[in-house]
HTML snippet that shows the backbone in 3Dmol.js (N, CA, C, O; Angstrom):
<script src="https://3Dmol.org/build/3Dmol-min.js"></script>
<div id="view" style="width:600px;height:400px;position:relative"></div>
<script>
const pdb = `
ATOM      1  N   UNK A   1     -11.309 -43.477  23.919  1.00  0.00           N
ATOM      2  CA  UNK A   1     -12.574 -42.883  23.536  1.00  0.00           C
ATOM      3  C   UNK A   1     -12.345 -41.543  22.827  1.00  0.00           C
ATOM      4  O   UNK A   1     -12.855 -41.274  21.739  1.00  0.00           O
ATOM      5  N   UNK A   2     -11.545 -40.726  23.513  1.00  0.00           N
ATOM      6  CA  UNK A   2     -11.514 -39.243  22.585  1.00  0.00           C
ATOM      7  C   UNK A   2     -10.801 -39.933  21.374  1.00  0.00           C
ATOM      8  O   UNK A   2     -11.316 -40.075  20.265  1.00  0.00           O
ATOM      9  N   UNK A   3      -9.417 -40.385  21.771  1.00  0.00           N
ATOM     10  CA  UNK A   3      -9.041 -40.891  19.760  1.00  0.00           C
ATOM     11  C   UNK A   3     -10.304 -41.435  19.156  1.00  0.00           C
ATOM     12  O   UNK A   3     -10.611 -41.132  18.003  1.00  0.00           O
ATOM     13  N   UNK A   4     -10.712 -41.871  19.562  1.00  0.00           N
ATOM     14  CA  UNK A   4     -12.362 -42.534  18.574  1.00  0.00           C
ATOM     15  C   UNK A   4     -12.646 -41.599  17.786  1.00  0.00           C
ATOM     16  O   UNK A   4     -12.579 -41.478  16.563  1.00  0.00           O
ATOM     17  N   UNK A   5     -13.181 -40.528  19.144  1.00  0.00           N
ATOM     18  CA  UNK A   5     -13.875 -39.376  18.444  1.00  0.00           C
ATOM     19  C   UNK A   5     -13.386 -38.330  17.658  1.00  0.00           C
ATOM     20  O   UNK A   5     -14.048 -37.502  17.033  1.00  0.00           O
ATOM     21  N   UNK A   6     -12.087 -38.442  17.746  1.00  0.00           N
ATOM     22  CA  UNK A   6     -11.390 -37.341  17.224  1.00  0.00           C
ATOM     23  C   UNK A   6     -11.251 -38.018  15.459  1.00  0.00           C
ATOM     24  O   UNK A   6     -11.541 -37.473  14.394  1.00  0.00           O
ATOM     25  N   UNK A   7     -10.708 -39.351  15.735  1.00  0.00           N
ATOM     26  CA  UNK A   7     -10.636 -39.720  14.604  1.00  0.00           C
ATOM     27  C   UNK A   7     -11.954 -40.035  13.098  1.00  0.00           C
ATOM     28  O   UNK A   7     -12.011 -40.329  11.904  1.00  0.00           O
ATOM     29  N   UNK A   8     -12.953 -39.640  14.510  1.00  0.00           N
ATOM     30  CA  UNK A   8     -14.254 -39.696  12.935  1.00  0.00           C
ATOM     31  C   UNK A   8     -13.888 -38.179  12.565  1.00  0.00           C
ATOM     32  O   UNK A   8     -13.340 -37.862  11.509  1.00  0.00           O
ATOM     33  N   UNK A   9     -14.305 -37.185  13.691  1.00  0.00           N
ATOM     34  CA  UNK A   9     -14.247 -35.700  13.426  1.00  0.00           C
ATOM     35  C   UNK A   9     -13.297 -35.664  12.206  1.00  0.00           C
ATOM     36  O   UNK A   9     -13.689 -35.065  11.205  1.00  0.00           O
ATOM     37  N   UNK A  10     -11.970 -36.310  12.204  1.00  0.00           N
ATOM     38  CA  UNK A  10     -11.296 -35.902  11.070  1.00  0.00           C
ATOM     39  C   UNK A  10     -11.467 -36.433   9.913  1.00  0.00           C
ATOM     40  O   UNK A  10     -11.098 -35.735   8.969  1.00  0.00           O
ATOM     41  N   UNK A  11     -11.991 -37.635   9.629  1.00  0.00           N
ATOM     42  CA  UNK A  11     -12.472 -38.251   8.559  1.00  0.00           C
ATOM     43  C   UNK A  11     -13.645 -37.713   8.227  1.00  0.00           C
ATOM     44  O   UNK A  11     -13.695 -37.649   6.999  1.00  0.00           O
ATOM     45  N   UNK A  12     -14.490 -37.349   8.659  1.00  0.00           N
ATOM     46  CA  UNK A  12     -15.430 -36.170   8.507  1.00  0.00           C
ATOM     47  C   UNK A  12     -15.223 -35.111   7.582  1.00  0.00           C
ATOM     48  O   UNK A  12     -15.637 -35.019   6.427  1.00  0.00           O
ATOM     49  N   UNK A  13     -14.236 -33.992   8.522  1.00  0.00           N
ATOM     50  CA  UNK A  13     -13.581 -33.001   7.727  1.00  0.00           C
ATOM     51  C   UNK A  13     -13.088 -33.341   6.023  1.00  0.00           C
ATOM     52  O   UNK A  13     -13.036 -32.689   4.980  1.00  0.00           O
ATOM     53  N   UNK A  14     -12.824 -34.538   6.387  1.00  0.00           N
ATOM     54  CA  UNK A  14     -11.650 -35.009   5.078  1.00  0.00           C
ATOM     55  C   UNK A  14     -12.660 -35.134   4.078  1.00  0.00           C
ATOM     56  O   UNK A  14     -12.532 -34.606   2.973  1.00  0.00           O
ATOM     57  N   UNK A  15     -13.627 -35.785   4.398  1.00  0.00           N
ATOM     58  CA  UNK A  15     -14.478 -36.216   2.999  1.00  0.00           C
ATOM     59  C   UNK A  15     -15.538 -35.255   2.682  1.00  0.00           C
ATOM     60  O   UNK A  15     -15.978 -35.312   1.534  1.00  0.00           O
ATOM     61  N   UNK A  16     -16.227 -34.041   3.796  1.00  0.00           N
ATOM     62  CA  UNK A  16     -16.593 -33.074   3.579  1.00  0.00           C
ATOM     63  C   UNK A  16     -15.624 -31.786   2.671  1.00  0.00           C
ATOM     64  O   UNK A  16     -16.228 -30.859   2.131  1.00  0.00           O
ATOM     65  N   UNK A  17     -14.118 -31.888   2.606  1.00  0.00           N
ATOM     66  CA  UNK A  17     -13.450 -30.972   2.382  1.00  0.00           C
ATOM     67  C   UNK A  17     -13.555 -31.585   0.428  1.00  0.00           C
ATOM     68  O   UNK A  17     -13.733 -30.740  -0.449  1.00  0.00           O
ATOM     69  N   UNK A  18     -13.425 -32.950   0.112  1.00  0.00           N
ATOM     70  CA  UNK A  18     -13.166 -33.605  -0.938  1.00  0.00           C
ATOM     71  C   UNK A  18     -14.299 -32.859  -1.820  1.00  0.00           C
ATOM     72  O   UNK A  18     -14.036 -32.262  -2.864  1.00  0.00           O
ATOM     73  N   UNK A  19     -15.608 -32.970  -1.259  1.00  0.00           N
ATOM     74  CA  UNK A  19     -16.670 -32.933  -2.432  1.00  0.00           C
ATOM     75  C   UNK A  19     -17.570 -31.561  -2.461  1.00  0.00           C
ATOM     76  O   UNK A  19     -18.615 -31.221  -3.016  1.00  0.00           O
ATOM     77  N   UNK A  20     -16.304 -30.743  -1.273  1.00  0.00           N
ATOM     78  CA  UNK A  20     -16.405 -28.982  -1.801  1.00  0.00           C
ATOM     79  C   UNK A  20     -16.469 -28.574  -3.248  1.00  0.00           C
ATOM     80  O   UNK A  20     -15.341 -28.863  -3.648  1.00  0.00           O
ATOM     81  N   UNK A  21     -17.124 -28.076  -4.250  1.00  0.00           N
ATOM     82  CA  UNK A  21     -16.231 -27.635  -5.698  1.00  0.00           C
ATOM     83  C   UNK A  21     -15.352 -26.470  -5.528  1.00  0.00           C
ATOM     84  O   UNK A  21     -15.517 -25.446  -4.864  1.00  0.00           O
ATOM     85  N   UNK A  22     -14.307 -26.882  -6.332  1.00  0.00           N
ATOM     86  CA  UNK A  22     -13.532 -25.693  -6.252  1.00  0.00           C
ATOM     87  C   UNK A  22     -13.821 -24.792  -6.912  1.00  0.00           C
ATOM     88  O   UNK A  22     -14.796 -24.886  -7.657  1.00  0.00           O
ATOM     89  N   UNK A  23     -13.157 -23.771  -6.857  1.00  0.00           N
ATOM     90  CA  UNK A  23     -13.586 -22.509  -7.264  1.00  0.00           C
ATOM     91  C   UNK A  23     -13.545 -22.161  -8.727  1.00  0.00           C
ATOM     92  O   UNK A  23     -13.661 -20.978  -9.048  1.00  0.00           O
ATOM     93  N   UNK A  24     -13.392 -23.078  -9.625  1.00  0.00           N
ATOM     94  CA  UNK A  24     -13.119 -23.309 -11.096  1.00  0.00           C
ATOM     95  C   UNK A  24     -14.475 -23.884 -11.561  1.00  0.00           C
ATOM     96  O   UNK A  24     -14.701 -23.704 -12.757  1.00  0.00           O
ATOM     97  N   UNK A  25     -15.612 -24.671 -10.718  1.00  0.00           N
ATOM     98  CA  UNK A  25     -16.732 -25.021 -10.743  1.00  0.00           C
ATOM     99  C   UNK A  25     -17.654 -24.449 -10.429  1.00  0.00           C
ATOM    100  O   UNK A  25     -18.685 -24.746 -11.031  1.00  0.00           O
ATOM    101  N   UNK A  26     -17.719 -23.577  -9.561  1.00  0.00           N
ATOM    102  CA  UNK A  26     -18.991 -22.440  -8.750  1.00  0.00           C
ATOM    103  C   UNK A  26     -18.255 -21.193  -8.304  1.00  0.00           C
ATOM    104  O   UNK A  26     -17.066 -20.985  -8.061  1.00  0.00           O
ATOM    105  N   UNK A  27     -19.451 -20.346  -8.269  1.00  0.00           N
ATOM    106  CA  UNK A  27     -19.219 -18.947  -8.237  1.00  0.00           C
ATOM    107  C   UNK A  27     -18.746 -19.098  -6.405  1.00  0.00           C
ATOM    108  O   UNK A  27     -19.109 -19.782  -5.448  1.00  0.00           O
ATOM    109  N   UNK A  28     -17.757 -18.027  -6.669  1.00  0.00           N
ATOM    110  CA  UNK A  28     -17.386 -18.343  -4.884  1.00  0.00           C
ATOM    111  C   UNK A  28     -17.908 -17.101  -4.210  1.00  0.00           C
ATOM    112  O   UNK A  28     -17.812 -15.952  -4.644  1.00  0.00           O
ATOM    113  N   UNK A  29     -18.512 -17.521  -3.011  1.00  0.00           N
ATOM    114  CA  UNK A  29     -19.208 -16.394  -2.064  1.00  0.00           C
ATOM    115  C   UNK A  29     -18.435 -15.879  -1.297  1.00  0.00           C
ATOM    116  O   UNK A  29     -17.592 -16.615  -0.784  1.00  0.00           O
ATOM    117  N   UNK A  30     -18.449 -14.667  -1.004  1.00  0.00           N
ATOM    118  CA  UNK A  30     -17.634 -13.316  -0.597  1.00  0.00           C
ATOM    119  C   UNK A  30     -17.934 -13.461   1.220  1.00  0.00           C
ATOM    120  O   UNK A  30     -18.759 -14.279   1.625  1.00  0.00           O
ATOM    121  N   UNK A  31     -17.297 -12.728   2.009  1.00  0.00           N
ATOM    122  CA  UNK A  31     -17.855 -12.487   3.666  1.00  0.00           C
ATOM    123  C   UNK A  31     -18.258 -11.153   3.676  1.00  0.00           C
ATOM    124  O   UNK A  31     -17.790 -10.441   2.787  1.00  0.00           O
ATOM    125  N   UNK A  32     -18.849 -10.769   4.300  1.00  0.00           N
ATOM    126  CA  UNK A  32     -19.642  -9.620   4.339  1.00  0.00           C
ATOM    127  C   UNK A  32     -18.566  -8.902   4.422  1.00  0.00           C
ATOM    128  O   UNK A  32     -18.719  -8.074   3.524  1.00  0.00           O
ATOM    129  N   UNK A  33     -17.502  -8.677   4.967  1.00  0.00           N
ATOM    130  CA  UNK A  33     -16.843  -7.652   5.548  1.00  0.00           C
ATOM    131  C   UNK A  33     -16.250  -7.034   4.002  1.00  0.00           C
ATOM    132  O   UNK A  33     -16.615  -5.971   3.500  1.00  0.00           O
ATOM    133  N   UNK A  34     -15.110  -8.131   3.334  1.00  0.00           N
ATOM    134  CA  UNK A  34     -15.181  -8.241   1.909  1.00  0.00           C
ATOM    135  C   UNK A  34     -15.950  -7.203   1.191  1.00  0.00           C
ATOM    136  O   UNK A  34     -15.604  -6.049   0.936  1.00  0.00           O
ATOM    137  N   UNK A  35     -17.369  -7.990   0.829  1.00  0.00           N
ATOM    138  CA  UNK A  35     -18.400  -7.083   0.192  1.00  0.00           C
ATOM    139  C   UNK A  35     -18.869  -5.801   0.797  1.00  0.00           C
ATOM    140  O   UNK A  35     -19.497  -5.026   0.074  1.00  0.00           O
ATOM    141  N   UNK A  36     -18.601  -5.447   2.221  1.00  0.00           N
ATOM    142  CA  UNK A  36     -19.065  -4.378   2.359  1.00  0.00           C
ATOM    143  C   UNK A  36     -17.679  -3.173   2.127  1.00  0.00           C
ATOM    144  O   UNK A  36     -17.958  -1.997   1.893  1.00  0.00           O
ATOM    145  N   UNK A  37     -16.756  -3.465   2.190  1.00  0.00           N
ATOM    146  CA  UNK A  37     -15.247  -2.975   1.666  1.00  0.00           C
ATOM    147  C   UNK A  37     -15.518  -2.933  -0.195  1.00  0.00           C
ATOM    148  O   UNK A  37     -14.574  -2.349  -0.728  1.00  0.00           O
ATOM    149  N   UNK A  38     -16.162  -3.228  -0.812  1.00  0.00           N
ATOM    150  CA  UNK A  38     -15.733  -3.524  -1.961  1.00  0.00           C
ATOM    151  C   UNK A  38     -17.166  -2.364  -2.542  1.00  0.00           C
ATOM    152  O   UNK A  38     -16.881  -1.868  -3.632  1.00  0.00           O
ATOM    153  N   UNK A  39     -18.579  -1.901  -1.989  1.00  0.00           N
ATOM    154  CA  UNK A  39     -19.308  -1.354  -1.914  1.00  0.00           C
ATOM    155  C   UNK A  39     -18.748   0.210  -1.491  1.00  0.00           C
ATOM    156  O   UNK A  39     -18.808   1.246  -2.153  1.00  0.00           O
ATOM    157  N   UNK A  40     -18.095  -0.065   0.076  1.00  0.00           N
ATOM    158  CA  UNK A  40     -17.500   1.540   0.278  1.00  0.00           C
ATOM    159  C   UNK A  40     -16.768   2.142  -0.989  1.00  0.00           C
ATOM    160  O   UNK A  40     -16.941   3.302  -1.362  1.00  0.00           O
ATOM    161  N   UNK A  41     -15.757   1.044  -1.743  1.00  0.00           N
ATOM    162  CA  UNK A  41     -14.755   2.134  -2.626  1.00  0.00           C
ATOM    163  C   UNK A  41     -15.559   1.996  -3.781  1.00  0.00           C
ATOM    164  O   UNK A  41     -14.906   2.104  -4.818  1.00  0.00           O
ATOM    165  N   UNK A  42     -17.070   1.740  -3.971  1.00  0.00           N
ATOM    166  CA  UNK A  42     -17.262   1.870  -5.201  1.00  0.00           C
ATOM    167  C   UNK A  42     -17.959   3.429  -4.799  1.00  0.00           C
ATOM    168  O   UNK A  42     -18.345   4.190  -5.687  1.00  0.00           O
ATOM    169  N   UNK A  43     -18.039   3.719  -3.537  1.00  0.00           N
ATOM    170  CA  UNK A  43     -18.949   5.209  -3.642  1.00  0.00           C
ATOM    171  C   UNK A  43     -20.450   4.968  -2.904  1.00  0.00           C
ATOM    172  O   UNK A  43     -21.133   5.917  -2.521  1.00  0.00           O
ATOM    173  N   UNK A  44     -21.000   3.077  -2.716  1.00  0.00           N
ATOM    174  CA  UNK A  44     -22.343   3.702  -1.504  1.00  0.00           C
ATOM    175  C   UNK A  44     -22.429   4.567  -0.793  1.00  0.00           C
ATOM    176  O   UNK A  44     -21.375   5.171  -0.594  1.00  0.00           O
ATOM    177  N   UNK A  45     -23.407   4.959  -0.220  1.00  0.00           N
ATOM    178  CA  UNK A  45     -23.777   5.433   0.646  1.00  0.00           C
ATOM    179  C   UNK A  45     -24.364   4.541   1.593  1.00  0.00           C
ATOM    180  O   UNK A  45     -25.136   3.656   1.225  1.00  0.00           O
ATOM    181  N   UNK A  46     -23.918   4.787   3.297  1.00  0.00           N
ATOM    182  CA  UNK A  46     -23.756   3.643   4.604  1.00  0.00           C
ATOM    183  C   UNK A  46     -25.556   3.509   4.518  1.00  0.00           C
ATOM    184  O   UNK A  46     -26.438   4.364   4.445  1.00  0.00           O
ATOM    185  N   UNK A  47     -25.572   2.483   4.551  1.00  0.00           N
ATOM    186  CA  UNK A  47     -27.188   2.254   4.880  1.00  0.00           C
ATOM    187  C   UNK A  47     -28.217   2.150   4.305  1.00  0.00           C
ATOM    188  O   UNK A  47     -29.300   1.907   4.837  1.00  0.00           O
ATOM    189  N   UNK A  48     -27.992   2.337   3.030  1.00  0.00           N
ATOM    190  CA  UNK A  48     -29.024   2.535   2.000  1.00  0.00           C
ATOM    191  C   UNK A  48     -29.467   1.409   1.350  1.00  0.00           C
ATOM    192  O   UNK A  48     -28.763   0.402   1.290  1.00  0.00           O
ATOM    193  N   UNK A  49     -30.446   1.465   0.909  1.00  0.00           N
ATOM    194  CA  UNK A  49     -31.292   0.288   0.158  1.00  0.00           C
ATOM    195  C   UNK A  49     -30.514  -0.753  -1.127  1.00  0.00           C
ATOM    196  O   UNK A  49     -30.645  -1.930  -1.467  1.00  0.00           O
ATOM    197  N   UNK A  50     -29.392   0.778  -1.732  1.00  0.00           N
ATOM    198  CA  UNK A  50     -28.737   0.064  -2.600  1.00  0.00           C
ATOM    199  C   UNK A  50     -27.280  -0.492  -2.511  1.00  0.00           C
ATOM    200  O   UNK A  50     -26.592  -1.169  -3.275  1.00  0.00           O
ATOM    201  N   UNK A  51     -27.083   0.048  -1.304  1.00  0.00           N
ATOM    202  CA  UNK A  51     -25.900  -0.722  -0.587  1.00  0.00           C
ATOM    203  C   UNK A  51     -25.978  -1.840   0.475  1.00  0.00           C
ATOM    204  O   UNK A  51     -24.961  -2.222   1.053  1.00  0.00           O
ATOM    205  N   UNK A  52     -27.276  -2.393   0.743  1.00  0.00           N
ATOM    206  CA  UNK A  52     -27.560  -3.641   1.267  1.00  0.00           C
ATOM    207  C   UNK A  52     -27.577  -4.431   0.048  1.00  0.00           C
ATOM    208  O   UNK A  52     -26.935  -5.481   0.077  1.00  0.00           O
ATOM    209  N   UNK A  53     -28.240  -4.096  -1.100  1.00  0.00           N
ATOM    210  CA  UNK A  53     -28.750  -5.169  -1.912  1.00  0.00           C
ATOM    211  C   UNK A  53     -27.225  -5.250  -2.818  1.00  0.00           C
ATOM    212  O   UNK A  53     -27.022  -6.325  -3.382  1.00  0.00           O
ATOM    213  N   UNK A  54     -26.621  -4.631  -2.904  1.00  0.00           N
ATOM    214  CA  UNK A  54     -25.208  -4.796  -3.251  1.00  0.00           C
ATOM    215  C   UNK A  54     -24.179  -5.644  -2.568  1.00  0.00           C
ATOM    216  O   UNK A  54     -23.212  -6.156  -3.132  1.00  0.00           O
ATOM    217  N   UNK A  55     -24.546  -5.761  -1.031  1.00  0.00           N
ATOM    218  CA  UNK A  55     -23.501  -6.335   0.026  1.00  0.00           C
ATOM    219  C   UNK A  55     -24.705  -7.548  -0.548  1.00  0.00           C
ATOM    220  O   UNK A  55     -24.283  -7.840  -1.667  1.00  0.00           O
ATOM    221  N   UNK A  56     -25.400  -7.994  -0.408  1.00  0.00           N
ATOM    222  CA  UNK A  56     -26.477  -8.700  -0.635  1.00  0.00           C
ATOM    223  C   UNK A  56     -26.120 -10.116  -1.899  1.00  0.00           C
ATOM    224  O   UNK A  56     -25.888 -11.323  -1.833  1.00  0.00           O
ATOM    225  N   UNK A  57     -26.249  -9.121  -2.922  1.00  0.00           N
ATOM    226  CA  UNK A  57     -25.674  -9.982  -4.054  1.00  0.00           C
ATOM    227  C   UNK A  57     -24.286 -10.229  -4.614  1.00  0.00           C
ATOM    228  O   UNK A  57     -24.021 -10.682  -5.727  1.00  0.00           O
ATOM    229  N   UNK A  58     -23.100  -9.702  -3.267  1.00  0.00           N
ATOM    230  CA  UNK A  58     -21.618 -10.164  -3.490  1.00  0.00           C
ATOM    231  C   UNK A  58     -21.823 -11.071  -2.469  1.00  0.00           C
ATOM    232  O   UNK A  58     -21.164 -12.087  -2.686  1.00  0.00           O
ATOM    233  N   UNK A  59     -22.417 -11.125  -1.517  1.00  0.00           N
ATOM    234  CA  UNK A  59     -22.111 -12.406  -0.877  1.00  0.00           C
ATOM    235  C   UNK A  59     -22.474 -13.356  -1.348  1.00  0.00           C
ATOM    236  O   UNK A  59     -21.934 -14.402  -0.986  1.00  0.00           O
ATOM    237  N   UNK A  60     -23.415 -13.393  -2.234  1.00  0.00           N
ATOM    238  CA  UNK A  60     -23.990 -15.100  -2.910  1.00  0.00           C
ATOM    239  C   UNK A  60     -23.244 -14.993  -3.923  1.00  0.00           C
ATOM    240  O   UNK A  60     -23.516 -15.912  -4.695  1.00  0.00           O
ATOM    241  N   UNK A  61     -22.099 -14.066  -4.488  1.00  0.00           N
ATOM    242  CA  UNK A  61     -21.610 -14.056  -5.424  1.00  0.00           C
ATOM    243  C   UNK A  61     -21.803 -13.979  -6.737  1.00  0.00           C
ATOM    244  O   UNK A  61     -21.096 -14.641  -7.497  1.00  0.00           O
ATOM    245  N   UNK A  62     -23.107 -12.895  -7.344  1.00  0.00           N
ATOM    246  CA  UNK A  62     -23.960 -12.716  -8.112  1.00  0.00           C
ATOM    247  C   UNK A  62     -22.837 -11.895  -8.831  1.00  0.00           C
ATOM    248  O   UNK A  62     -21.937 -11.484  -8.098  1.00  0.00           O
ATOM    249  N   UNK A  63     -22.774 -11.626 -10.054  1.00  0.00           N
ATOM    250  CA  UNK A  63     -22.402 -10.744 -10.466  1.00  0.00           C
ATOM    251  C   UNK A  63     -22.642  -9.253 -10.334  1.00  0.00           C
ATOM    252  O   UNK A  63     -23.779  -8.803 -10.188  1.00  0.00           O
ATOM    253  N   UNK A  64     -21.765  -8.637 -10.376  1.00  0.00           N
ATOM    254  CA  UNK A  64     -21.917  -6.964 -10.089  1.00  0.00           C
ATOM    255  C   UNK A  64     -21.960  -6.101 -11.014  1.00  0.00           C
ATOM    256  O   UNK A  64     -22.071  -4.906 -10.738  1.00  0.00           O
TER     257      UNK A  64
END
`;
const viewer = $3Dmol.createViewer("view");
viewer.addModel(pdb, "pdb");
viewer.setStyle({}, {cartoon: {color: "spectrum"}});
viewer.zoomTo();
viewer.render();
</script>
């Protein structure tokens, strides 16, 4: 029974991983931690309206 289950779980993974686009097809989204590192060395200021909407639009991977 667990091999059963284990073995969909991975066929799962497998064909979910296939029809990801790679990163040559779509803009790739950032993790917050990332974007909020990439906001500090541009000079935000912690907390502000324009440093949310900055962490904001690197995570969907908007242009900057």
């Amino acid at each position: 029974m667990r091999t059963q289950i284990f073995t969909a779980g991975l066929a799962v993974l497998l064909a979910w991983q296939s029809t990801a686009p790679s990163t040559a097809q779509a803009r790739q989204a950032h993790s917050y931690n990332y974007c909020w590192q990439r906001a500090y060395n541009r000079g935000w200021e912690r907390n502000t309206h324009g440093e949310r909407q900055f962490i904001r639009r690197c995570m969907r991977g908007q242009a900057q």
